[in-house]
Every structure is written in C-alpha cells, then in structure tokens.
N, C-alpha and C positions, 0 to 999 in steps of 0.2 A: 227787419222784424219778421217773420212770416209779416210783408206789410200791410196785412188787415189785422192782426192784431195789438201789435205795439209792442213783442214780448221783447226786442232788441235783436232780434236774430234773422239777417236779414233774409236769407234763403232756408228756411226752416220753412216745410210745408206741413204747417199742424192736422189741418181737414184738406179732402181735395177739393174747394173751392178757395183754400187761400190763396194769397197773391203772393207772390215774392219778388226780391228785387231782379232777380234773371228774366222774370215774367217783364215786368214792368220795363227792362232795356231792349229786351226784343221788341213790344210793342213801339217803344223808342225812338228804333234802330230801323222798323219797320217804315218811318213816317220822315226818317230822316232828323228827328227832334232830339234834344235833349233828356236826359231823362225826369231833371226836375218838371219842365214843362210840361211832360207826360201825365205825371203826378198832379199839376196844378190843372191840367185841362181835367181828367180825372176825377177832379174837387169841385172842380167848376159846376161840370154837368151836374154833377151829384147835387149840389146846392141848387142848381134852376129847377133840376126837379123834383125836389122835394118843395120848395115855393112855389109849384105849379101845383103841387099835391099829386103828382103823379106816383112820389115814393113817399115811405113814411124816415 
C-alpha cells in the first residue's frame, strides 16, 4: 500500500511520512524478524498506546 494508507500499492510513497513496504523489510531485516511480525509488533505497540491514552 503506501502501507499507511491502504491504497494497495505497496511502495508508493504518497507524503513523506508514509511507510512502505521496503521501509517496513528493512526495519525487518534490521531485527533479524519477519516482516509480518514487524507489522504485528507495529499494531501492537499502537494498540497499548492508545489504551494507555498516550495516542489518540
């Protein structure tokens, strides 16, 4: 997608704070991890902190 927005396109960088998927394998590749894991650790955090109310 640009993967912050959803548009299907995976490496398409719309603004320069999107994510993409080359973004997301290097961070990855970085960690030794998978890239879906990346992705779900990613979701993860995002969900604790917005239940902490630390994001909206």
């Amino acid at each position: 997608m640009c993967m912050s927005c959803g548009c299907g396109e995976p490496n398409e960088r719309h603004k320069p704070g999107d994510i993409t998927l080359d973004d997301l394998k290097t961070a990855a590749s970085n960690h030794d991890l998978e890239v879906e894991q990346t992705a779900d650790n990613i979701h993860d955090l995002a969900r604790d902190l917005k239940q902490s109310g630390q994001i909206t």
